[in-house]
PQR file of N, CA, C, O and H, with PARSE charges and radii, in Angstrom:
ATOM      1  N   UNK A   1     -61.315 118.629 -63.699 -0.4000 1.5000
ATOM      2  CA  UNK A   1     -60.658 117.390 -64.044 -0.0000 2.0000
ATOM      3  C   UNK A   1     -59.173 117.665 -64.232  0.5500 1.7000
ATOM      4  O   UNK A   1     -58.658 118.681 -64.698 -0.5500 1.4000
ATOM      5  N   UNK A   2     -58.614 116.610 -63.799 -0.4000 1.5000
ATOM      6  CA  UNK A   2     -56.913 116.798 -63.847 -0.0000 2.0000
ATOM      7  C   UNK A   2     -56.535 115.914 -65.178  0.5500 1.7000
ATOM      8  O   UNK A   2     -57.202 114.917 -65.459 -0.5500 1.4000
ATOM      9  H   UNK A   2     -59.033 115.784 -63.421  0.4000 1.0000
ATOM     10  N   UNK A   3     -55.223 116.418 -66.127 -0.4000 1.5000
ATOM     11  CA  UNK A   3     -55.217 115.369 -66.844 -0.0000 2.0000
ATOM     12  C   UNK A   3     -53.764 115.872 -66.902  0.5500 1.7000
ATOM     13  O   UNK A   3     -53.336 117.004 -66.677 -0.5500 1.4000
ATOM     14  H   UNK A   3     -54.682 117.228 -65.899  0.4000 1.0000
ATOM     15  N   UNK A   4     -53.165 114.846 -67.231 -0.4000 1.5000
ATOM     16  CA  UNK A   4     -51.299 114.531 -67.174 -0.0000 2.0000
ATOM     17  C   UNK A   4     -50.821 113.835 -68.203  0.5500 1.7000
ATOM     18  O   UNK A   4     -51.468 113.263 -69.080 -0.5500 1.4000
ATOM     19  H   UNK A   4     -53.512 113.926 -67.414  0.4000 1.0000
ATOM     20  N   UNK A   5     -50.198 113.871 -68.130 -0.4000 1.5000
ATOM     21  CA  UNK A   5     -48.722 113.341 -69.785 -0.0000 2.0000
ATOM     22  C   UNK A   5     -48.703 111.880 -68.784  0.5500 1.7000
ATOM     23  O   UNK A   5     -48.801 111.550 -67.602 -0.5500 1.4000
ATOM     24  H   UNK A   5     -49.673 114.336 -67.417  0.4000 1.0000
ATOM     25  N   UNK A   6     -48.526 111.344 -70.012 -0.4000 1.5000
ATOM     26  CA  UNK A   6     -48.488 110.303 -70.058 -0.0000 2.0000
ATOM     27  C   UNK A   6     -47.239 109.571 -69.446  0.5500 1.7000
ATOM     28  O   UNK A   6     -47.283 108.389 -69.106 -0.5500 1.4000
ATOM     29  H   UNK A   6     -48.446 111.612 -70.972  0.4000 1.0000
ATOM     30  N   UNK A   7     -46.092 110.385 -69.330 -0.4000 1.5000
ATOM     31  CA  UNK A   7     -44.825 110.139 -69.219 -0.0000 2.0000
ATOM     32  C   UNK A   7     -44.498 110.812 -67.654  0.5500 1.7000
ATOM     33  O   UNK A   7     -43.318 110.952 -67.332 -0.5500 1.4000
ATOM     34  H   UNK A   7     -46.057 111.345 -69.607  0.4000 1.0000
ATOM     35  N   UNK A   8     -45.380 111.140 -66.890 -0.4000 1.5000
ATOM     36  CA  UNK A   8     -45.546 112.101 -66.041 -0.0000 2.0000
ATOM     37  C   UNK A   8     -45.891 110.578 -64.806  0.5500 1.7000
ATOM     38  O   UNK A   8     -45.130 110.537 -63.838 -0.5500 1.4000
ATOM     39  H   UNK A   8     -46.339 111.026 -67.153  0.4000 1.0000
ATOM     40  N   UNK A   9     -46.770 109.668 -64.885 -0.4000 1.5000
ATOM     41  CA  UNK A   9     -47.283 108.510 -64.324 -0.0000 2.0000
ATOM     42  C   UNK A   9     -46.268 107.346 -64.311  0.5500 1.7000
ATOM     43  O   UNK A   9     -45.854 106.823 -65.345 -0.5500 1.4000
ATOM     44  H   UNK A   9     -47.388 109.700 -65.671  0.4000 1.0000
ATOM     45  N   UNK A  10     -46.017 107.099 -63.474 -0.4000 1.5000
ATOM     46  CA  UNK A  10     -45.456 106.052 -63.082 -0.0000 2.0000
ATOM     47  C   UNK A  10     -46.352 104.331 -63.447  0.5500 1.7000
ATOM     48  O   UNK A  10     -47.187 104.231 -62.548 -0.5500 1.4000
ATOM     49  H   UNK A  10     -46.353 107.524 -62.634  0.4000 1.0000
ATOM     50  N   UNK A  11     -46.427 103.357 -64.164 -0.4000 1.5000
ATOM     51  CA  UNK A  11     -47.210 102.344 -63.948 -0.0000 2.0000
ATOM     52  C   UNK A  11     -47.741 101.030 -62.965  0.5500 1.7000
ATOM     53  O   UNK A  11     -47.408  99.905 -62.593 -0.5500 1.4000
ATOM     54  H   UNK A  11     -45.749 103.438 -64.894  0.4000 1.0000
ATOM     55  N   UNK A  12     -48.056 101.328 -62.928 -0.4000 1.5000
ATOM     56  CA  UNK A  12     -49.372 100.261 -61.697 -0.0000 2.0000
ATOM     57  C   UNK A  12     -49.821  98.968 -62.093  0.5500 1.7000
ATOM     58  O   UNK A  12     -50.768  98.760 -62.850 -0.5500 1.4000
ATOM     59  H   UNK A  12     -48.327 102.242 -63.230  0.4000 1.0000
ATOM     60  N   UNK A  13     -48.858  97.817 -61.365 -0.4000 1.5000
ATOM     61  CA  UNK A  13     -49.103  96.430 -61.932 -0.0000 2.0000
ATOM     62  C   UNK A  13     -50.679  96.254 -61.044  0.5500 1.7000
ATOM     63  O   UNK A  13     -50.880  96.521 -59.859 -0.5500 1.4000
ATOM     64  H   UNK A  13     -48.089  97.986 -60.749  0.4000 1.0000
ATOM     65  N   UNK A  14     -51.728  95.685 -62.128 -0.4000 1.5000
ATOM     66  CA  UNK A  14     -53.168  95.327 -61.446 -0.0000 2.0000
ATOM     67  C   UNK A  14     -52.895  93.913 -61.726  0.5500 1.7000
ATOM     68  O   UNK A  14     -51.980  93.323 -62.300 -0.5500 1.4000
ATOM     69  H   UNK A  14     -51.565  95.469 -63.091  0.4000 1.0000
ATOM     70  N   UNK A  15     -54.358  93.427 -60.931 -0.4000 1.5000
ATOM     71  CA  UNK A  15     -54.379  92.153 -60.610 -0.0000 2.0000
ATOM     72  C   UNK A  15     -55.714  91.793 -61.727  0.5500 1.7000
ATOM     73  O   UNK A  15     -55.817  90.886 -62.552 -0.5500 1.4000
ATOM     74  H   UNK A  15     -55.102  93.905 -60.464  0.4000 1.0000
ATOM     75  N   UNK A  16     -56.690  92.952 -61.349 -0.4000 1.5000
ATOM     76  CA  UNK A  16     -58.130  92.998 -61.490 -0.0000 2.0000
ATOM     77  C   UNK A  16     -58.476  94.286 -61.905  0.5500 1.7000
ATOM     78  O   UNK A  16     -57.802  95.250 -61.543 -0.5500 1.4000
ATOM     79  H   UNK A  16     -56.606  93.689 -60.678  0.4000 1.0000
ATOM     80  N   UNK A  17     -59.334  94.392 -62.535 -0.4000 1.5000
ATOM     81  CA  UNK A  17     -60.066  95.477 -63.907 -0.0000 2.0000
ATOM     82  C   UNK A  17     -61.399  95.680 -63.418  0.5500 1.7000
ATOM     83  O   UNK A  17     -62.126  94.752 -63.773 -0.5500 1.4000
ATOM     84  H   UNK A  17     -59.882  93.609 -62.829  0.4000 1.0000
ATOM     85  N   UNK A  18     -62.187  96.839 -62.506 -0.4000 1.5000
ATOM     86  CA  UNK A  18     -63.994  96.527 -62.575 -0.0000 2.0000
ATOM     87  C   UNK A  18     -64.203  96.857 -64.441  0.5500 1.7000
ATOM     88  O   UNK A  18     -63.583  97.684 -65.108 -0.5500 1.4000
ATOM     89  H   UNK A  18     -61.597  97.593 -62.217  0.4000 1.0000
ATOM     90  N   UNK A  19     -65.059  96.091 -64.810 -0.4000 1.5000
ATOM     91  CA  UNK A  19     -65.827  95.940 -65.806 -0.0000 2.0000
ATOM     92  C   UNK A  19     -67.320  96.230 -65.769  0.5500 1.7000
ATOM     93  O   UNK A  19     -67.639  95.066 -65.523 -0.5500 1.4000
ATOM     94  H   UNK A  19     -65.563  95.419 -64.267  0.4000 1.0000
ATOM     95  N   UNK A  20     -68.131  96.675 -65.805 -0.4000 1.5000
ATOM     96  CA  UNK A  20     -69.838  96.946 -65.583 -0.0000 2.0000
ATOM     97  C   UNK A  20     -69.636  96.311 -64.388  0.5500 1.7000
ATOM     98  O   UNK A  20     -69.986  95.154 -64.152 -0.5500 1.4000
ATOM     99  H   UNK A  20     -67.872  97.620 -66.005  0.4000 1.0000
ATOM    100  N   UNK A  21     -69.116  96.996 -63.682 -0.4000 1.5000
ATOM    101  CA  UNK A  21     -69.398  96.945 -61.784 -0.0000 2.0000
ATOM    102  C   UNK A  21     -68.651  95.695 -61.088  0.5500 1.7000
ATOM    103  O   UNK A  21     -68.450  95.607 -59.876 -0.5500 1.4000
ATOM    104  H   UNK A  21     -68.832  97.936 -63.874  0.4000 1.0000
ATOM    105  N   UNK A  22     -68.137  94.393 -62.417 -0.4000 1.5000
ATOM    106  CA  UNK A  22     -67.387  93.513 -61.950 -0.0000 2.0000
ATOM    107  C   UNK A  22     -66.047  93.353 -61.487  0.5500 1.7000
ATOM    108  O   UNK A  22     -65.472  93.087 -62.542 -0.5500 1.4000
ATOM    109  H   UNK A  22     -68.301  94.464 -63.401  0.4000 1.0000
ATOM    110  N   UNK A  23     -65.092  93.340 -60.506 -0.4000 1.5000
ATOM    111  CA  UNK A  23     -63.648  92.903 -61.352 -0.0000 2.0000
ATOM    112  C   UNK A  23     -63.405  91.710 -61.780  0.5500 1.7000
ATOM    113  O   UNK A  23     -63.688  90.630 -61.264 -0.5500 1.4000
ATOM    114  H   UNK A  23     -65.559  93.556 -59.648  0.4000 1.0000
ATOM    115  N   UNK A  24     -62.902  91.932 -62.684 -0.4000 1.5000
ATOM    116  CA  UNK A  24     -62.037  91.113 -63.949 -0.0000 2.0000
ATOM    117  C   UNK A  24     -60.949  90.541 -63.942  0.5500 1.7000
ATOM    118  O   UNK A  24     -60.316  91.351 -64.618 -0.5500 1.4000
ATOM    119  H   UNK A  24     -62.672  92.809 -63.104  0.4000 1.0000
ATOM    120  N   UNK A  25     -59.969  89.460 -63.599 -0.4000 1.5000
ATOM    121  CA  UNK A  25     -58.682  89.523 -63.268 -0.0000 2.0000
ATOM    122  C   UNK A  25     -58.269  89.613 -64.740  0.5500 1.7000
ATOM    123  O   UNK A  25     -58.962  89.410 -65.738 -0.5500 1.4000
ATOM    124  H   UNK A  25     -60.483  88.802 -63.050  0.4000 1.0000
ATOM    125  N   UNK A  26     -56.719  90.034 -64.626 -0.4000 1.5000
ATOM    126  CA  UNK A  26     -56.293  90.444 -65.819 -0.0000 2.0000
ATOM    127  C   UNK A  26     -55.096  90.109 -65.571  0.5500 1.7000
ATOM    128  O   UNK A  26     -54.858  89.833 -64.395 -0.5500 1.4000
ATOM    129  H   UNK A  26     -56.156  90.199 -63.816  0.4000 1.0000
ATOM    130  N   UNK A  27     -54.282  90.047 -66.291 -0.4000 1.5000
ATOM    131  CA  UNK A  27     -52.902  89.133 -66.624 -0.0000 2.0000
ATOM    132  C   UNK A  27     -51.713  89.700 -67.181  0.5500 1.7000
ATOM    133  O   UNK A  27     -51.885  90.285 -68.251 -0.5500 1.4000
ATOM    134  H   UNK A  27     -54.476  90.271 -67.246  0.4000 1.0000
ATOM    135  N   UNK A  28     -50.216  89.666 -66.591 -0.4000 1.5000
ATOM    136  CA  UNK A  28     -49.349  90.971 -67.218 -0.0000 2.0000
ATOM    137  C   UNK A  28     -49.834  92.119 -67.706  0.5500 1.7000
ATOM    138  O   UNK A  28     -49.644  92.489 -68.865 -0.5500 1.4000
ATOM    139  H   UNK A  28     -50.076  89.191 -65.722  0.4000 1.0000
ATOM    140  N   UNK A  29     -50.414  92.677 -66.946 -0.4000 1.5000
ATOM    141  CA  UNK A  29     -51.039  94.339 -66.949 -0.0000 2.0000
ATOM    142  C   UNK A  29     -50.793  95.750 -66.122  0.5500 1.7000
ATOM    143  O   UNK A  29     -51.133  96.117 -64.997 -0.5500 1.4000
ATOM    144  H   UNK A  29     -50.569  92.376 -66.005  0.4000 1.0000
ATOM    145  N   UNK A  30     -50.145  96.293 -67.054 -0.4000 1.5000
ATOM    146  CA  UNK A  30     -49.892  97.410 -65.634 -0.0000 2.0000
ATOM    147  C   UNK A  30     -51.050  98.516 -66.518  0.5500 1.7000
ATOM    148  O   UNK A  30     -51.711  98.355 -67.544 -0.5500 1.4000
ATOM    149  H   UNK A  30     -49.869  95.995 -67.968  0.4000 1.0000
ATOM    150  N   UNK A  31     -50.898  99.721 -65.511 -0.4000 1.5000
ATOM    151  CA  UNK A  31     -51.940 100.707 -66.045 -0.0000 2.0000
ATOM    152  C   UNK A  31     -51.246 102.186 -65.593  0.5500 1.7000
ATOM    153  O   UNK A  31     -50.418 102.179 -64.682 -0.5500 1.4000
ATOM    154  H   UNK A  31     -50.361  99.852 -64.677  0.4000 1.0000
ATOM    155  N   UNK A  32     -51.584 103.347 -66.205 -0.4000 1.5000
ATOM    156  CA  UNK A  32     -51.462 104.594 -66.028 -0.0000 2.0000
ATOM    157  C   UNK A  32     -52.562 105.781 -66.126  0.5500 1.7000
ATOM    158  O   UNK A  32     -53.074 106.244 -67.145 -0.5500 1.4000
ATOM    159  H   UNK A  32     -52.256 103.353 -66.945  0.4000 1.0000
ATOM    160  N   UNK A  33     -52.794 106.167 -64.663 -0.4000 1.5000
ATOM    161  CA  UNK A  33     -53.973 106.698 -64.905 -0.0000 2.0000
ATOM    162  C   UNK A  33     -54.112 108.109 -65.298  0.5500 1.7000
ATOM    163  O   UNK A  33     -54.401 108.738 -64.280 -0.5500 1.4000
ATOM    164  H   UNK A  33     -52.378 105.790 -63.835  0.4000 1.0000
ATOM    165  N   UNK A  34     -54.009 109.142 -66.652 -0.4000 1.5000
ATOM    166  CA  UNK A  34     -54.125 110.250 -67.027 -0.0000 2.0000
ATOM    167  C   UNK A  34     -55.060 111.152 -66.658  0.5500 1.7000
ATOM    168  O   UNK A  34     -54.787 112.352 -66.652 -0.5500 1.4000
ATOM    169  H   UNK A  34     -53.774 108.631 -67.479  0.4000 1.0000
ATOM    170  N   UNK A  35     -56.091 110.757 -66.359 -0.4000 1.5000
ATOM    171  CA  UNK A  35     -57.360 111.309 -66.143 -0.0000 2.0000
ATOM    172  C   UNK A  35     -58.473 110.840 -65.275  0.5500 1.7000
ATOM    173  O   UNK A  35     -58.733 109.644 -65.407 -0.5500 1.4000
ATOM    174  H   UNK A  35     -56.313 109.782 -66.364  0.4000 1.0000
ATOM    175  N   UNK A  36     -59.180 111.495 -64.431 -0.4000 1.5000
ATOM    176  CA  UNK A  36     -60.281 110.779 -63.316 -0.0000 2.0000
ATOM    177  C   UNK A  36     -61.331 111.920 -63.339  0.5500 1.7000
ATOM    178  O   UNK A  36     -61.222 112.968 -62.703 -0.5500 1.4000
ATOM    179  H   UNK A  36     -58.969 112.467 -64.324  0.4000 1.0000
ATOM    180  N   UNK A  37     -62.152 111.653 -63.988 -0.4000 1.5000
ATOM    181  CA  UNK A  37     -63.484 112.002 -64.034 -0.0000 2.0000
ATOM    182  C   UNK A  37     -64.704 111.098 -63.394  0.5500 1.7000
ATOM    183  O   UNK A  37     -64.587 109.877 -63.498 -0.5500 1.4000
ATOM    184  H   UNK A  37     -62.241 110.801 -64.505  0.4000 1.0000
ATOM    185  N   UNK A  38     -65.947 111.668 -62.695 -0.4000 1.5000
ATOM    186  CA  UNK A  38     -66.576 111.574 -61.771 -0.0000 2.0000
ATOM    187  C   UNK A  38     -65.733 110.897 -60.699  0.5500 1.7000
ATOM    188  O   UNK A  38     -64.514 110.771 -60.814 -0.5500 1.4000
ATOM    189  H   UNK A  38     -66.042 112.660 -62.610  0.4000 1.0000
ATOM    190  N   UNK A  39     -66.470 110.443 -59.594 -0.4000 1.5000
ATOM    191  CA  UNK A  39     -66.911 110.604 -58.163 -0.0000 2.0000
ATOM    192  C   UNK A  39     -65.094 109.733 -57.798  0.5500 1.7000
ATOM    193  O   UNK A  39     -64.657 108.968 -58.658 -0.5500 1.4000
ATOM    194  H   UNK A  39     -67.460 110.546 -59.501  0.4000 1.0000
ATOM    195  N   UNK A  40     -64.678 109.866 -57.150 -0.4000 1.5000
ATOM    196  CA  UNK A  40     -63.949 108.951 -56.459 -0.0000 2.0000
ATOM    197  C   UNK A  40     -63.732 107.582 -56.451  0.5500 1.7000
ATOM    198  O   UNK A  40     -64.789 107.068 -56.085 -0.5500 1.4000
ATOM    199  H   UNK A  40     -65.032 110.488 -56.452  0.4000 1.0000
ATOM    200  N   UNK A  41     -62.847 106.681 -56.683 -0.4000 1.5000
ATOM    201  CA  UNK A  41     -63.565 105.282 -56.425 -0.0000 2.0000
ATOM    202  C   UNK A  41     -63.836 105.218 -58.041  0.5500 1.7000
ATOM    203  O   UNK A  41     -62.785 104.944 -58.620 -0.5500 1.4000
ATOM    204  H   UNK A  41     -61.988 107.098 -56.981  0.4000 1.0000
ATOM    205  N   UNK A  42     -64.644 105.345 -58.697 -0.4000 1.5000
ATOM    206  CA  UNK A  42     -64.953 105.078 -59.958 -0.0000 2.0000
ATOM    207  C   UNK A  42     -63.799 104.857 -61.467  0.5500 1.7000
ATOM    208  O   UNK A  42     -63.673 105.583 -62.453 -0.5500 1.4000
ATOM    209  H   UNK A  42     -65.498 105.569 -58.227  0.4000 1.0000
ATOM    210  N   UNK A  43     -63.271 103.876 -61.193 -0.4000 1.5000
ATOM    211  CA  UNK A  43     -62.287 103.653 -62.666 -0.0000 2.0000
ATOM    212  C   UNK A  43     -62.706 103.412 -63.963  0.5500 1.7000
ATOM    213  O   UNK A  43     -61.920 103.316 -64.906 -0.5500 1.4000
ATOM    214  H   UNK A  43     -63.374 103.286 -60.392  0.4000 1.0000
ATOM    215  N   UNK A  44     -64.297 103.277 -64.087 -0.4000 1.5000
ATOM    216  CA  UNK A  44     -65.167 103.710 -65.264 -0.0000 2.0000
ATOM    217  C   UNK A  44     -64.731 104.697 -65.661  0.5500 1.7000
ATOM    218  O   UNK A  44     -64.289 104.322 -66.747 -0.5500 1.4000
ATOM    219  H   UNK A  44     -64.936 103.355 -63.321  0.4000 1.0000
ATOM    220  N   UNK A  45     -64.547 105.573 -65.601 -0.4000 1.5000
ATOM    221  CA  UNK A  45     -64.452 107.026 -65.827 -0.0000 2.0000
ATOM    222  C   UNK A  45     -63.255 107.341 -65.880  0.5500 1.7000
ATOM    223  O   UNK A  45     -62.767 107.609 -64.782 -0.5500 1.4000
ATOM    224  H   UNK A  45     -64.906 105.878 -64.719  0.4000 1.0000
ATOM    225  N   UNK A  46     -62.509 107.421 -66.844 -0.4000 1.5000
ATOM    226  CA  UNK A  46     -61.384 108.265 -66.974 -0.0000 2.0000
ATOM    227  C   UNK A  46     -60.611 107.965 -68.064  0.5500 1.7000
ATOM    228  O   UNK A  46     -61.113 107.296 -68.967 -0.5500 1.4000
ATOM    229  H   UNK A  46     -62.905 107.204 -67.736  0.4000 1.0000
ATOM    230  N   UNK A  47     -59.405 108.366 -68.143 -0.4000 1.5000
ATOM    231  CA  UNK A  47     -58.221 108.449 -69.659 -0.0000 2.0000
ATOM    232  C   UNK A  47     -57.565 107.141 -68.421  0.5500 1.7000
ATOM    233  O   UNK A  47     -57.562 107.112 -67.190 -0.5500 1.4000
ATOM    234  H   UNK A  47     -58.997 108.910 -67.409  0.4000 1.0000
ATOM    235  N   UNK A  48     -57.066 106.185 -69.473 -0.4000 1.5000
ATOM    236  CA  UNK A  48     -55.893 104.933 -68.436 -0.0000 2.0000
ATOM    237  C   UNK A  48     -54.769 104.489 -70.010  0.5500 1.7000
ATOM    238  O   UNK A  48     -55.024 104.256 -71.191 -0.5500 1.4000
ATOM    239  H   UNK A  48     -57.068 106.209 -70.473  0.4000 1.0000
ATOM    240  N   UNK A  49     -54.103 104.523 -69.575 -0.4000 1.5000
ATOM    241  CA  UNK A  49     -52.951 103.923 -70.625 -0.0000 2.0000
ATOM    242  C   UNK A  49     -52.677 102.145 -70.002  0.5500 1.7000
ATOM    243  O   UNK A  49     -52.327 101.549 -68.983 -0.5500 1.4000
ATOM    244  H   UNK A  49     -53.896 104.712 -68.615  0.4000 1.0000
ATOM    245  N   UNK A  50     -52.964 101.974 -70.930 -0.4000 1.5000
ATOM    246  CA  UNK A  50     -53.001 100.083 -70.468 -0.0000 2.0000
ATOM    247  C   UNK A  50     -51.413  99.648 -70.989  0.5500 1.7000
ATOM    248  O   UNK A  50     -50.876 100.556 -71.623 -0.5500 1.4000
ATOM    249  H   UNK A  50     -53.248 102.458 -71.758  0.4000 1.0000
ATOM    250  N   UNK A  51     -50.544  98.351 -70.815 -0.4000 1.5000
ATOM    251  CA  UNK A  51     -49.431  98.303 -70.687 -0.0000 2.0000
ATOM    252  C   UNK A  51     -49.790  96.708 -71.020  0.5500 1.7000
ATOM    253  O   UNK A  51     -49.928  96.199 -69.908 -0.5500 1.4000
ATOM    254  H   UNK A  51     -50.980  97.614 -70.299  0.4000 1.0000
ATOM    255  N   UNK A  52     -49.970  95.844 -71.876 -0.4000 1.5000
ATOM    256  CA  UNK A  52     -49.907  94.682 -71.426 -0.0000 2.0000
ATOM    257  C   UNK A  52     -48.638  94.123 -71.668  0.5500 1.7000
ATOM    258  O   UNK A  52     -47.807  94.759 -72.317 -0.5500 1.4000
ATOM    259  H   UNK A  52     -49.858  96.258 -72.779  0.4000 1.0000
ATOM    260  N   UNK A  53     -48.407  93.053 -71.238 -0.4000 1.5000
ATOM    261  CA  UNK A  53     -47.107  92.588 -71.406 -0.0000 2.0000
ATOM    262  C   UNK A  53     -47.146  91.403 -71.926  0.5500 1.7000
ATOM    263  O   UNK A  53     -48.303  91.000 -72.047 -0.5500 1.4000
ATOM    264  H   UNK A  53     -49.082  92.536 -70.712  0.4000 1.0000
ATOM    265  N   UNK A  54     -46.155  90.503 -72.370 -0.4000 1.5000
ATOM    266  CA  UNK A  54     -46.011  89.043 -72.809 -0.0000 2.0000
ATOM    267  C   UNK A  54     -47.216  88.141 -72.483  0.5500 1.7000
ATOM    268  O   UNK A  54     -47.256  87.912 -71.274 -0.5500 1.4000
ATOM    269  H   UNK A  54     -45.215  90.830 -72.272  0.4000 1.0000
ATOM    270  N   UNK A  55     -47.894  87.742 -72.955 -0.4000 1.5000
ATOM    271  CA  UNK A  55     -49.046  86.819 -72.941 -0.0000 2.0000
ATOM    272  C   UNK A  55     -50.006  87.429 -71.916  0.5500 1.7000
ATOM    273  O   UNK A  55     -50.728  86.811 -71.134 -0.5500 1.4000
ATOM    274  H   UNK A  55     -47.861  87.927 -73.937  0.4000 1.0000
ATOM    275  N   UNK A  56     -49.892  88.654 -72.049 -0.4000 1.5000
ATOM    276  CA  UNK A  56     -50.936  89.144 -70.827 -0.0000 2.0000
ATOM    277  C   UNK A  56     -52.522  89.521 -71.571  0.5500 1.7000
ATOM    278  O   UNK A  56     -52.813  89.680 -72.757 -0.5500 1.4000
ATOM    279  H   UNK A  56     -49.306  89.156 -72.685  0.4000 1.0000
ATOM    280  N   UNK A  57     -53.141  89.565 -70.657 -0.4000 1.5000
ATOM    281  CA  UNK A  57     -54.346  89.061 -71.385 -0.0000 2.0000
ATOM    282  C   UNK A  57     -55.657  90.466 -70.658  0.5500 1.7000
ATOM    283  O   UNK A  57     -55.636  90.517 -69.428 -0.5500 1.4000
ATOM    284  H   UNK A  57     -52.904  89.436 -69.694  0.4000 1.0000
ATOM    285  N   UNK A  58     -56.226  91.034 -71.053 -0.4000 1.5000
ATOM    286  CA  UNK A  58     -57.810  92.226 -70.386 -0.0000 2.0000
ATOM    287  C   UNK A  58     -58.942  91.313 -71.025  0.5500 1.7000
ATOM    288  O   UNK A  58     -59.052  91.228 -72.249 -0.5500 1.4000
ATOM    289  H   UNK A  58     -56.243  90.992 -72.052  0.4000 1.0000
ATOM    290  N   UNK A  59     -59.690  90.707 -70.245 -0.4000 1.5000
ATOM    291  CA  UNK A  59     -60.854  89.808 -70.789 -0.0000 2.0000
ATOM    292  C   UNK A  59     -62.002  90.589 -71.724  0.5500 1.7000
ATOM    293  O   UNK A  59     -62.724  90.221 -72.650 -0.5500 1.4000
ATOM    294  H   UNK A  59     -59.601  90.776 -69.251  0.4000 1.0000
ATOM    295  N   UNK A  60     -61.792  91.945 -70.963 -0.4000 1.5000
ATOM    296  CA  UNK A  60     -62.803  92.697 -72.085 -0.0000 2.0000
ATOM    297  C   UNK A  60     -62.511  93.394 -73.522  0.5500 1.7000
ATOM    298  O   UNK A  60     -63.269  93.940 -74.324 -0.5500 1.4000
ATOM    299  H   UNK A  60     -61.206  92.245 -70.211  0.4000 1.0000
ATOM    300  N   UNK A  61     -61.065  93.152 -73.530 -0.4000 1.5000
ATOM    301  CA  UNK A  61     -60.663  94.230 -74.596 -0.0000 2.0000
ATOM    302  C   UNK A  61     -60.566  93.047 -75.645  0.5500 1.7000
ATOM    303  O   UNK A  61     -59.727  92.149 -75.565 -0.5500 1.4000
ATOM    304  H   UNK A  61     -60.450  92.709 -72.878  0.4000 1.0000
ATOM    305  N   UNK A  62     -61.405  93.140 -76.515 -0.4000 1.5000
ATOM    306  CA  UNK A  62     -61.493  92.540 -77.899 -0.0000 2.0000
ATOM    307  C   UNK A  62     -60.864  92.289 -78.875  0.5500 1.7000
ATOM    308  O   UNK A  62     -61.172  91.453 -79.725 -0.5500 1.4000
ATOM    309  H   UNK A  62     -62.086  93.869 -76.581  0.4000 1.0000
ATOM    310  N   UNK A  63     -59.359  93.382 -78.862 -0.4000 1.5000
ATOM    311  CA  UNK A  63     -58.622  93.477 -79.758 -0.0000 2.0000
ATOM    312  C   UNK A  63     -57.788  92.697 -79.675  0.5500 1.7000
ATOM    313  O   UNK A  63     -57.474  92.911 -78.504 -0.5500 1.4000
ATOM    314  H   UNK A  63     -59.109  94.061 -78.171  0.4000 1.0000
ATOM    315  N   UNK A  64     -57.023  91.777 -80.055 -0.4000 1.5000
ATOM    316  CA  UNK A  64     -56.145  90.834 -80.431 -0.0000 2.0000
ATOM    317  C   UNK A  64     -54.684  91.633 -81.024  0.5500 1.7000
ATOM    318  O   UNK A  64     -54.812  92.312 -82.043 -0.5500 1.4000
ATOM    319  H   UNK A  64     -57.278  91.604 -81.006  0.4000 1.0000
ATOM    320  N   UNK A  65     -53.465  91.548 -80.444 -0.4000 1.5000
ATOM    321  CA  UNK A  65     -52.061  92.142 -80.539 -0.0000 2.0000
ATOM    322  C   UNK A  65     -51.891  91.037 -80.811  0.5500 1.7000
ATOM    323  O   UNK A  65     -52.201  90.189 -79.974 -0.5500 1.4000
ATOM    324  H   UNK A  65     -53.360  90.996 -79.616  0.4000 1.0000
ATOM    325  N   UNK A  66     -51.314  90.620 -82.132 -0.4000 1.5000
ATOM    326  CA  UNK A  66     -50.281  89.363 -81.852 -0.0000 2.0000
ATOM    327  C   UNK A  66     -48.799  89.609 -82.157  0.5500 1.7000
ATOM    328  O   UNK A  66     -48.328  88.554 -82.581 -0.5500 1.4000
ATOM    329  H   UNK A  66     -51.062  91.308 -82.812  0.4000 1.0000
ATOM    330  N   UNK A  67     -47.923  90.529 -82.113 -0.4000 1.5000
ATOM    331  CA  UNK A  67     -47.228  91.212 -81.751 -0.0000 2.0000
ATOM    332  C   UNK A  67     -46.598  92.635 -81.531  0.5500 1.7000
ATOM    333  O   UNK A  67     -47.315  93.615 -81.730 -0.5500 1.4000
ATOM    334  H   UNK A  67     -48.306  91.386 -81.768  0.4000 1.0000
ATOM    335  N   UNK A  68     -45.440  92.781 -81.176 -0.4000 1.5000
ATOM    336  CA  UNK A  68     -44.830  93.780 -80.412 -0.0000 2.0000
ATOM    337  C   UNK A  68     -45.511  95.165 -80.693  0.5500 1.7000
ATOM    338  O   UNK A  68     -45.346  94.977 -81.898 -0.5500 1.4000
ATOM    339  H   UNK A  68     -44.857  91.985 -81.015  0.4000 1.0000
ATOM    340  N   UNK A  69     -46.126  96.381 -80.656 -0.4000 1.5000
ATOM    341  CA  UNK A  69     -46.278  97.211 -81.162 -0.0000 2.0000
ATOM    342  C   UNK A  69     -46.543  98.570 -80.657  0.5500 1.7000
ATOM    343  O   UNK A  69     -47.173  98.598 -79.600 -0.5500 1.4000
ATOM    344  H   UNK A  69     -46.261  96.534 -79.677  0.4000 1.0000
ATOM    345  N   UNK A  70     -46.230  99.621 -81.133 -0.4000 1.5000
ATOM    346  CA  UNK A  70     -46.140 100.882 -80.063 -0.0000 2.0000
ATOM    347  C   UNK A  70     -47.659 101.638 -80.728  0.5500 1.7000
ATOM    348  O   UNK A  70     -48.260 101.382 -81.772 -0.5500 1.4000
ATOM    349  H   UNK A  70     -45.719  99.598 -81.992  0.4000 1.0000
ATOM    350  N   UNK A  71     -47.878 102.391 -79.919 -0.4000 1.5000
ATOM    351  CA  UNK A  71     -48.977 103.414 -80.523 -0.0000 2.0000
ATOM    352  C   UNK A  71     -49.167 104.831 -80.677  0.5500 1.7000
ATOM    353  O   UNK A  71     -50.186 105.262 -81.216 -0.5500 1.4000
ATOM    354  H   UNK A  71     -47.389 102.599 -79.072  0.4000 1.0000
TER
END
């Protein structure tokens, strides 16, 4: 497995998220992918640094930001 700094990735505006085999559209989202574990193809699997932006929205992620905040 390869894994990289975080600062090392450039970010990747998505459109769509697979979720349990679905995609998801998703909304002001970019992504950074640190890590890819199993097969190819598979974005289940791995380290991703998510990026949302101004009213951007991941249908699966539960957590509620209601503002600005670093981590």
């Amino acid at each position: 497995m390869i894994v990289l700094n975080v600062n090392d990735k450039k970010d990747q505006k998505i459109e769509t998220f697979p979720y349990k085999g679905k995609p998801l559209g998703v909304k002001n989202v970019w992504i950074r992918w640190l890590s890819q574990a199993g097969p190819e193809g598979a974005p289940e699997y791995g380290l991703r640094f998510f990026t949302i932006g101004p009213e951007g929205e991941i249908p699966f992620i539960t957590t509620y930001i209601t503002r600005p905040c670093t981590f």
